[in-house]
DRENVO-699430 format. One record per residue (C-alpha): x, y, z; residue in one letter. Coordinates in nm, 3 decimals, decimal comma, padded with zeros to 5 digits, always signed. Each point is the difference from the previous one (the first is absolute). Layout:
// residues N
@c1 X | c2 Y | c3 Z | type A
...
END
This chain:
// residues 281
@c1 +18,309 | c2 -05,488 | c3 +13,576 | type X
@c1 +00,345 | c2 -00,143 | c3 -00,108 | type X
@c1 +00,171 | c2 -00,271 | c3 +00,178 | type X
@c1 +00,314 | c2 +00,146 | c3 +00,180 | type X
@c1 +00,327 | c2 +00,013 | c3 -00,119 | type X
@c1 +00,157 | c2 -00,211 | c3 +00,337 | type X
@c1 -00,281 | c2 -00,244 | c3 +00,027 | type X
@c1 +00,044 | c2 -00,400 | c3 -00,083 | type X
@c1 -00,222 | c2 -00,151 | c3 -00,296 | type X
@c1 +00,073 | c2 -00,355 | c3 +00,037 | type X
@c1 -00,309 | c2 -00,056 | c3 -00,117 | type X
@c1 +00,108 | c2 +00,152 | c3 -00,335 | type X
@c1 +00,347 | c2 -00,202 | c3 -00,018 | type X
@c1 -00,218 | c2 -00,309 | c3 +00,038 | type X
@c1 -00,260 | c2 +00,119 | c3 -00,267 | type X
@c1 +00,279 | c2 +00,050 | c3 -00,285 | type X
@c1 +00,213 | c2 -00,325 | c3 +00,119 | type X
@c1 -00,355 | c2 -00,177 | c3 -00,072 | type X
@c1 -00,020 | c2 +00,218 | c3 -00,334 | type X
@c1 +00,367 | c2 -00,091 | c3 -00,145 | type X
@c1 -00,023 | c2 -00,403 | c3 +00,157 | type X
@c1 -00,321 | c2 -00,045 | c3 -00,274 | type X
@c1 +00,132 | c2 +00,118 | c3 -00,313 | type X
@c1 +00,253 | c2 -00,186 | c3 -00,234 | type X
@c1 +00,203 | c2 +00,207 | c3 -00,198 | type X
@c1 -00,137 | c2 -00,113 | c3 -00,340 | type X
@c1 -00,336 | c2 +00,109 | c3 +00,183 | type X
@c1 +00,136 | c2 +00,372 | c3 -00,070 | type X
@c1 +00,159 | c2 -00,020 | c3 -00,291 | type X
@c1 +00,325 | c2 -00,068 | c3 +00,129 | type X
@c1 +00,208 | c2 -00,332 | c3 -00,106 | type X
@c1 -00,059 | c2 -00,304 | c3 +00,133 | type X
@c1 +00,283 | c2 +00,024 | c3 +00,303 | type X
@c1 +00,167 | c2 -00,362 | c3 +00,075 | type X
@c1 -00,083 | c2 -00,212 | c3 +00,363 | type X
@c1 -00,028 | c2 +00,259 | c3 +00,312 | type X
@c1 +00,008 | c2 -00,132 | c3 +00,332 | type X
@c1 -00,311 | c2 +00,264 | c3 +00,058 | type X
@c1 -00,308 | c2 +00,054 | c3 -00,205 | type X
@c1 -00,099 | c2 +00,298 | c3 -00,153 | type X
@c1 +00,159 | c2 +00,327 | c3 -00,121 | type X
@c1 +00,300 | c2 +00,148 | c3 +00,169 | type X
@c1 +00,044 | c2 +00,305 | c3 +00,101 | type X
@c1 +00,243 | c2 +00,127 | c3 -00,298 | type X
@c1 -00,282 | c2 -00,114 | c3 -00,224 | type X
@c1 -00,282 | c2 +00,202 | c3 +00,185 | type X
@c1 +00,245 | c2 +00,280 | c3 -00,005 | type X
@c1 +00,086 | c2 -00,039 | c3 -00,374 | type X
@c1 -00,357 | c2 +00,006 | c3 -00,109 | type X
@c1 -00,105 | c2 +00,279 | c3 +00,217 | type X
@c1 +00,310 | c2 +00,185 | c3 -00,113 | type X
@c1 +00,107 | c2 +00,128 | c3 +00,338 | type X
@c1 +00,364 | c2 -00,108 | c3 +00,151 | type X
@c1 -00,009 | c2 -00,340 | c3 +00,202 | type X
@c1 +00,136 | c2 +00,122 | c3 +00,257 | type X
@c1 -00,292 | c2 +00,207 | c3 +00,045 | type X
@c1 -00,208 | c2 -00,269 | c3 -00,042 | type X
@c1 +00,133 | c2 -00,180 | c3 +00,205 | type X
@c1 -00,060 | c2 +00,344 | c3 +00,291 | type X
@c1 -00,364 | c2 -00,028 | c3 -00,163 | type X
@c1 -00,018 | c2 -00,369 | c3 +00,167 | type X
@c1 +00,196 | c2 +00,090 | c3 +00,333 | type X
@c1 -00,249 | c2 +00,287 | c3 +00,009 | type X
@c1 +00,297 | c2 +00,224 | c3 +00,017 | type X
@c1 -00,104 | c2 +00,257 | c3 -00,254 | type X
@c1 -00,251 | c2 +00,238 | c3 +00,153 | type X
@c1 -00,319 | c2 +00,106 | c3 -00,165 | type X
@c1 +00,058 | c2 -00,118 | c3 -00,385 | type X
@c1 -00,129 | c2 +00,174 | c3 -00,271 | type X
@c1 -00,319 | c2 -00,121 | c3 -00,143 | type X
@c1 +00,125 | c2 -00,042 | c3 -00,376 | type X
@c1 +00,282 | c2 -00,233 | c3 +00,127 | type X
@c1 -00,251 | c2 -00,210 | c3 +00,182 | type X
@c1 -00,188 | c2 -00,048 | c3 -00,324 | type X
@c1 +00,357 | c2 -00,084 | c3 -00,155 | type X
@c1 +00,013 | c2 -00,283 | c3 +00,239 | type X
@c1 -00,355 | c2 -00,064 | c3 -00,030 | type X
@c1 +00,031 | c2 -00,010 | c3 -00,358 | type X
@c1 +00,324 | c2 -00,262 | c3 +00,038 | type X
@c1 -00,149 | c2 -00,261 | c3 +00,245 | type X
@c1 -00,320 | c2 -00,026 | c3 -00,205 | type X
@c1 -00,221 | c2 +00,141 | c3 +00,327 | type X
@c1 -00,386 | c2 +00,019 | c3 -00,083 | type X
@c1 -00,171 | c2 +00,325 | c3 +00,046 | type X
@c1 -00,080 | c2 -00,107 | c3 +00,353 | type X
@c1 +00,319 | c2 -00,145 | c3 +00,017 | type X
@c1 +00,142 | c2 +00,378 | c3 -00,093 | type X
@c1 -00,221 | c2 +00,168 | c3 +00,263 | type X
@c1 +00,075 | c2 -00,222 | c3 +00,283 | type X
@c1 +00,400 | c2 +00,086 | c3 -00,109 | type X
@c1 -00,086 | c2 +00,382 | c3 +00,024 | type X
@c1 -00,151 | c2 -00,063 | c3 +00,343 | type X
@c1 +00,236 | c2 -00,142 | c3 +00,136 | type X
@c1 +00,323 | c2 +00,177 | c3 -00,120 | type X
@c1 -00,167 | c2 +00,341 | c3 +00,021 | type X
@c1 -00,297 | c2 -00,007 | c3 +00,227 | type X
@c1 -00,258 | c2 +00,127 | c3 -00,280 | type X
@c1 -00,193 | c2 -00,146 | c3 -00,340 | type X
@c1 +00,189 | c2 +00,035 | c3 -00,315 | type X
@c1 -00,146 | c2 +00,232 | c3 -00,246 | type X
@c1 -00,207 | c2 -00,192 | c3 -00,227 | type X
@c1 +00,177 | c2 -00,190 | c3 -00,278 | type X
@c1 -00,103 | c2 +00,206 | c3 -00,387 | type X
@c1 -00,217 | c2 -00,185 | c3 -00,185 | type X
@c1 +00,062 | c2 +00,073 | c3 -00,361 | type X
@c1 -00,366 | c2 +00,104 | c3 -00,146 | type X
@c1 -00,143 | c2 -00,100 | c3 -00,315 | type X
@c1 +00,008 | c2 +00,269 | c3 -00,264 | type X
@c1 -00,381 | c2 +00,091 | c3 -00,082 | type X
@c1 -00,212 | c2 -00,067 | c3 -00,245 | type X
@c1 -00,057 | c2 +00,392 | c3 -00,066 | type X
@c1 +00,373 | c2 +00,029 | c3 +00,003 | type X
@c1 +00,045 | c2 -00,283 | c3 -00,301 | type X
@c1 -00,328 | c2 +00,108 | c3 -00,193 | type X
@c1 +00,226 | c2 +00,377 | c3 -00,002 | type X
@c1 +00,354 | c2 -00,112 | c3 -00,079 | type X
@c1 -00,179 | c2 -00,205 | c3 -00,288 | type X
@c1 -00,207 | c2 +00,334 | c3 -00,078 | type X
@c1 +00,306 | c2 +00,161 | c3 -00,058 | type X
@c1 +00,123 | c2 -00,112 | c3 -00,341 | type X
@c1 +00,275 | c2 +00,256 | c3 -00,109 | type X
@c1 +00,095 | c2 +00,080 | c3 +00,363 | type X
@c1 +00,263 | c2 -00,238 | c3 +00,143 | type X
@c1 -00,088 | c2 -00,087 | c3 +00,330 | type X
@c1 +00,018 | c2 -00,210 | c3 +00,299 | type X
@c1 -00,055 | c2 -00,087 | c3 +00,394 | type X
@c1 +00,280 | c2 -00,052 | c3 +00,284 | type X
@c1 -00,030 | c2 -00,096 | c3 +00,333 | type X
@c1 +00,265 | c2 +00,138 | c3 +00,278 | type X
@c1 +00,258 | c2 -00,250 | c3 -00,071 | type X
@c1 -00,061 | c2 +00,147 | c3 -00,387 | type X
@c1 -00,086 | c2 -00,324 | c3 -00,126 | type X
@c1 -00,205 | c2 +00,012 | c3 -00,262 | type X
@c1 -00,321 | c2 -00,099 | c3 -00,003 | type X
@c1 -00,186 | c2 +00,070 | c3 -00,326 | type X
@c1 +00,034 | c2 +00,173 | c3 -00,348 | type X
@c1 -00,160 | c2 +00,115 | c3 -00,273 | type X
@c1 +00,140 | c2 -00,139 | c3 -00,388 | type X
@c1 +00,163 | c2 +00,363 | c3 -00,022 | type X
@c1 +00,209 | c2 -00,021 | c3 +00,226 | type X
@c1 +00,121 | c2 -00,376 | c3 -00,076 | type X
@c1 +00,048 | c2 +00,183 | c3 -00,308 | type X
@c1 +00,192 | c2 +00,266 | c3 +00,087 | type X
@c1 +00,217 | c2 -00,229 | c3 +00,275 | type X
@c1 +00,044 | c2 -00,305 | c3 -00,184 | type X
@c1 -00,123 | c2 -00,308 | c3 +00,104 | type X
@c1 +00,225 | c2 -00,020 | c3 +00,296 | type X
@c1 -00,204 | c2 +00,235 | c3 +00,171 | type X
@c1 -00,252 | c2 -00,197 | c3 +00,118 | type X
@c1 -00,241 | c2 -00,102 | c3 +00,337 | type X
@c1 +00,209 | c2 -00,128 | c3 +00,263 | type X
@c1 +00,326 | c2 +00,127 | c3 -00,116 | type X
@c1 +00,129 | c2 +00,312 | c3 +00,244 | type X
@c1 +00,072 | c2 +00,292 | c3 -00,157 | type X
@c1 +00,235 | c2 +00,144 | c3 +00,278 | type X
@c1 +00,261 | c2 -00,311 | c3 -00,125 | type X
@c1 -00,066 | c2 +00,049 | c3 -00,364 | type X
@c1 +00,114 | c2 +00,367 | c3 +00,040 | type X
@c1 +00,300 | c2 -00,073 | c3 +00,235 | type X
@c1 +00,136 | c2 -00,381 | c3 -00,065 | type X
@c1 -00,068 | c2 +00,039 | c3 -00,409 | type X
@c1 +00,286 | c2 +00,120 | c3 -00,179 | type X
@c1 -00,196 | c2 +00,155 | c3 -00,310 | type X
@c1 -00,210 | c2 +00,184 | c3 +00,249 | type X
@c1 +00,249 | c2 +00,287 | c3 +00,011 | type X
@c1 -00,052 | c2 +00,011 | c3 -00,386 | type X
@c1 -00,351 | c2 +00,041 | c3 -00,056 | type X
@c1 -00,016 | c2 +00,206 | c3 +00,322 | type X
@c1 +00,176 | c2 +00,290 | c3 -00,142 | type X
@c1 -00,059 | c2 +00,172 | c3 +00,334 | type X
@c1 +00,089 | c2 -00,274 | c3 +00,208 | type X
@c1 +00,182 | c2 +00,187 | c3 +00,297 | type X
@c1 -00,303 | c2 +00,217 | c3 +00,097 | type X
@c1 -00,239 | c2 -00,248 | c3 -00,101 | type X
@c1 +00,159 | c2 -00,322 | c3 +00,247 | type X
@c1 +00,042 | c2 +00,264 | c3 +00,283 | type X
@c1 -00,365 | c2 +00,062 | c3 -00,023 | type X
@c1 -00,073 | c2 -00,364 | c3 +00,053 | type X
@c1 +00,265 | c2 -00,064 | c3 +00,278 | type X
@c1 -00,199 | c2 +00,327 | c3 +00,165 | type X
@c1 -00,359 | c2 -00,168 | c3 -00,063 | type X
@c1 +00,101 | c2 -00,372 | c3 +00,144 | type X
@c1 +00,171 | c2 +00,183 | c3 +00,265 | type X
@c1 -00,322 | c2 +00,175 | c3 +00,096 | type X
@c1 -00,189 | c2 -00,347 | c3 -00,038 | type X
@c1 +00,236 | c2 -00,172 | c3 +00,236 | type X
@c1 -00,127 | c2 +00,300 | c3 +00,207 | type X
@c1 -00,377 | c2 -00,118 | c3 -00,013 | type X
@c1 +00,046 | c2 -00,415 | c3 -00,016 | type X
@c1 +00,315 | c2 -00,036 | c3 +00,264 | type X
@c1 -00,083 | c2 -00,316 | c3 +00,072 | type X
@c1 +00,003 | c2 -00,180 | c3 -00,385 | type X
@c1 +00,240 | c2 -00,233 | c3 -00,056 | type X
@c1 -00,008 | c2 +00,001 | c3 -00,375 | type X
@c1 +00,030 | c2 +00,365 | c3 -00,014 | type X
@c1 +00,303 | c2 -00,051 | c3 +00,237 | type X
@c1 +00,161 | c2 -00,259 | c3 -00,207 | type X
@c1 -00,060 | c2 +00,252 | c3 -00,295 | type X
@c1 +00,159 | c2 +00,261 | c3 +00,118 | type X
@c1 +00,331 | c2 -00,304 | c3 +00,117 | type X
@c1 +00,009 | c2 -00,059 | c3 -00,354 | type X
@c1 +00,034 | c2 +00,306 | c3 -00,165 | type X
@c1 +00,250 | c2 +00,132 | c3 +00,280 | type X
@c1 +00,225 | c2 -00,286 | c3 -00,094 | type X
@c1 -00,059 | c2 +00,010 | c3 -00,354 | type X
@c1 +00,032 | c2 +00,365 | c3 -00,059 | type X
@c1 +00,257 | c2 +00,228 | c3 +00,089 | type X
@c1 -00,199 | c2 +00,293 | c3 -00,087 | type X
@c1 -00,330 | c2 -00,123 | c3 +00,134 | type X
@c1 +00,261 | c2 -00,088 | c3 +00,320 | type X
@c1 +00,148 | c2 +00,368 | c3 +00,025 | type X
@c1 -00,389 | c2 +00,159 | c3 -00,046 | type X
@c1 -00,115 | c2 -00,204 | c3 +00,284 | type X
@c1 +00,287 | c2 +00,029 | c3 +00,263 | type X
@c1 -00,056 | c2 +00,428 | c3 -00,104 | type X
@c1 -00,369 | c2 -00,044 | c3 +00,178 | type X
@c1 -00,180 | c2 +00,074 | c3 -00,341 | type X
@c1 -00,383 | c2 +00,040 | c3 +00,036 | type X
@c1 -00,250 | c2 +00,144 | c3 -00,225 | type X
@c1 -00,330 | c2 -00,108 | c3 -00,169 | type X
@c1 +00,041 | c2 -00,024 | c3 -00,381 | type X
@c1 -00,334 | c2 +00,143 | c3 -00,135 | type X
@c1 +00,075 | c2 +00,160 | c3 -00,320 | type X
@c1 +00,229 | c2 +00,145 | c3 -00,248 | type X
@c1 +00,170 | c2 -00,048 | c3 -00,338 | type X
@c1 +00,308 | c2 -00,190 | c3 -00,124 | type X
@c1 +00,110 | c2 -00,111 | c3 -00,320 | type X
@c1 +00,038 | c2 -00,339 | c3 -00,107 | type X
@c1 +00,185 | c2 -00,183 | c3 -00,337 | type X
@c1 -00,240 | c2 -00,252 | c3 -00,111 | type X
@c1 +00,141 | c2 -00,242 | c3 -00,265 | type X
@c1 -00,229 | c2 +00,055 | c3 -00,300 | type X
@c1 -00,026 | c2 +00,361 | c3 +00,021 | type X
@c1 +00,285 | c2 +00,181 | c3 +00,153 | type X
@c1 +00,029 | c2 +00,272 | c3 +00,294 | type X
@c1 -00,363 | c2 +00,108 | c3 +00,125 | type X
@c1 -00,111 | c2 +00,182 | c3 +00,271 | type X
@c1 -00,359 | c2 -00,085 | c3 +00,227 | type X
@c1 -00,137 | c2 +00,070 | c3 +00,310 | type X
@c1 -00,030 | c2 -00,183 | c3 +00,276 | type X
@c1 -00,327 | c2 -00,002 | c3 +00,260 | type X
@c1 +00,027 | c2 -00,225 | c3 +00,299 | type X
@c1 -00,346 | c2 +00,027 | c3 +00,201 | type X
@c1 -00,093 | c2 -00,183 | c3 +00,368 | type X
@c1 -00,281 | c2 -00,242 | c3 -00,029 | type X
@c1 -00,222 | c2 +00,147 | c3 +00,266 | type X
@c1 -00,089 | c2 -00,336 | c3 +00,141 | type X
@c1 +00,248 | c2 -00,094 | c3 +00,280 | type X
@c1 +00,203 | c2 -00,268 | c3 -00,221 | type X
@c1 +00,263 | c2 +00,236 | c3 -00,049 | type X
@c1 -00,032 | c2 -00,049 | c3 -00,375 | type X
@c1 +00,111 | c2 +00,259 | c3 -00,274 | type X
@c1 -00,070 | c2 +00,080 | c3 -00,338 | type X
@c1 +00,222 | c2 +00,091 | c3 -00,235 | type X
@c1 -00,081 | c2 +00,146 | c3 -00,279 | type X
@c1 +00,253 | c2 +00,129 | c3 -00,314 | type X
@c1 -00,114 | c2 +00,285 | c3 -00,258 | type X
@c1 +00,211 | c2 +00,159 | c3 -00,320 | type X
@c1 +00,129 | c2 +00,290 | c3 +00,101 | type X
@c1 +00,024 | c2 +00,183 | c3 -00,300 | type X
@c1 -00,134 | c2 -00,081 | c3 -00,401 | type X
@c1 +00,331 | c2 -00,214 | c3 -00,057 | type X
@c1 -00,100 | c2 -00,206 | c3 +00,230 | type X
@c1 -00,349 | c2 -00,048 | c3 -00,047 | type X
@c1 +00,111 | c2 -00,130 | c3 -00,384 | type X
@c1 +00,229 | c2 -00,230 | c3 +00,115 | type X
@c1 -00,276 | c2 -00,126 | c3 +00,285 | type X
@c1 -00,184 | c2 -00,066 | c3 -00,278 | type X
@c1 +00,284 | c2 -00,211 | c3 -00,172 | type X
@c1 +00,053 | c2 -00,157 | c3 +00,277 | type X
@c1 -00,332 | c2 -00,105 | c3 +00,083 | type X
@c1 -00,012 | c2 -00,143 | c3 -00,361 | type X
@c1 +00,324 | c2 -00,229 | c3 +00,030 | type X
@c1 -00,133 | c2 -00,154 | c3 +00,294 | type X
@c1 +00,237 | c2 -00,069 | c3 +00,317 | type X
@c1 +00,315 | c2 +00,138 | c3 +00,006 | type X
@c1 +00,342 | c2 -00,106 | c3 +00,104 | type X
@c1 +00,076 | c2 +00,205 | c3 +00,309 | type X
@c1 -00,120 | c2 +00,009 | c3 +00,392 | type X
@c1 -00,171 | c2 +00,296 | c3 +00,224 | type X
@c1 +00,166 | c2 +00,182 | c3 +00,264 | type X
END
C-alpha cells in the first residue's frame, strides 16, 4: 500500500527538519558555512547533495510531492547521513512501504581468486554492477597497465580517460555496450546510490556516454571481439568473455583471449614486459 497522493505527512516534514538541524556542513563534505541563526543543513544543501532541485525539496518537506520515487529517497537518505533504520523509517513514511534492501557489495571468493591466479596467460578480472573492479590476475595488470587496478571503475576509465579512445580501437561499439549493461544494472539495484552517482558522473562528463543514455540504451555485454593498440606491440585483436557469477552478488568475470596467432605472440610479449601503459574498457 502507498501513501496517497492528497494526504498530509507532517510527520515526515518533522523527520527531515530533525535530519538537516543535526548535521554541519563539514559533516558532509561540504565547507565549513559561517554563523547561521539555525543549526543544521539547509534545504539548498540537502537538495545539492541529493542532486534533485530545491524547490523540490523543499515540496519533499511540505509533503507536496506525491508518492516519490524510491531511488530519490535513497538520494536524500544518502545526503542527510540516515542509518539503515533511519532509511527505512524515511521509506515508510514518504511512501507507505519498506525500501528495497540497500546492496551489499560481496566479497569476491576464494575459488574465484585461486582461478584468476590459475589463469596465467589469460588476462582476467571481476566487476561488480557499478563495474568496479574487484580483483585481477598479473595478466591483465599486464596487459592494462598498472592503472588498472582493484578499486578503480572501469566504466570511468573507458569514458572520462582521454587515451581510452586510443587503445580502444573500437571504442564506439564497445562504450555503447557498457552504457547498455549499467543501464540494465540500474534496472536490478534501483535503489543504489553509488550506482546512481555513477551513472551522474559519466552523464556530465561524457557527451557520448550522455547522448547513449538519454537514447534508452540497454543490453548485456557478454561477449565479442574488438581490437585494441597496446603500446609495446602494436594493433591486436582478442576476444572478450564476460560471464555472471552465479551467486546473487551480481559479479562478472571477464575474461580476454587472442583472437588470432598475431595476437597470441604479442600476448606473450606482453606478458613478458610486465604491466603496460594503457587502461581496459
Amino acid at each position: 500500500m502507498t501513501v496517497p497522493r492528497t494526504k498530509s505527512r507532517p510527520e515526515l516534514s518533522a523527520f527531515l527538519m530533525a535530519m538537516r538541524a543535526r548535521l554541519r556542513p563539514e559533516d558532509v563534505g561540504l565547507p565549513p558555512a559561517a554563523r547561521r541563526r539555525t543549526p543544521g543543513l539547509r534545504r539548498q544543501e540537502v537538495a545539492q547533495l541529493a542532486a534533485v532541485s530545491i524547490d523540490w525539496y523543499i515540496r519533499l518537506e511540505q509533503g507536496r510531492v506525491g508518492v516519490p520515487g524510491t531511488a530519490v529517497l535513497d538520494a536524500v537518505a544518502q545526503a542527510l547521513a540516515l542509518s539503515e533504520a533511519e532509511r527505512h523509517h524515511l521509506h515508510l513514511i514518504a511512501r507507505g512501504e519498506a525500501p528495497p534492501p540497500t546492496p551489499v557489495p560481496a566479497p569476491v571468493s576464494d575459488s574465484l581468486r585461486t582461478l584468476l591466479h590459475g589463469l596465467p596467460t589469460t588476462p582476467a578480472w571481476i566487476l561488480d554492477h557499478r563495474f568496479d573492479v574487484l580483483a585481477h590476475n598479473a595478466a591483465s595488470n599486464a596487459l592494462f597497465g598498472p592503472g588498472f587496478t582493484v578499486g578503480v571503475n572501469s566504466a570511468e576509465q573507458l569514458f572520462l580517460d582521454p587515451g581510452a579512445r586510443d587503445f580502444q580501437l573500437d571504442w564506439p561499439r564497445i562504450a555503447r555496450e557498457n552504457v547498455g549493461n549499467l543501464r540494465a544494472n540500474l534496472a536490478r539495484h534501483p535503489s543504489d546510490p553509488r550506482l546512481s552517482a555513477l551513472i551522474e558522473k559519466l552523464r556530465s562528463g561524457s557527451a557520448d556516454f550522455a547522448q547513449w543514455w538519454d537514447d534508452q540504451t540497454v543490453g548485456e555485454r557478454t561477449h565479442g571481439t574488438k581490437r585494441l593498440r597496446h603500446p609495446a606491440v602494436g594493433v591486436i585483436t582478442v576476444r572478450y568473455d564476460v560471464l555472471a557469477v552465479q551467486d546473487g552478488s551480481g559479479q562478472r568475470l571477464s575474461v580476454v583471449t587472442p583472437a588470432d596467432t598475431h595476437a597470441q605472440d604479442a600476448f606473450l610479449t606482453i606478458l613478458a614486459r610486465g604491466p603496460g601503459l594503457r587502461v581496459v574498457g
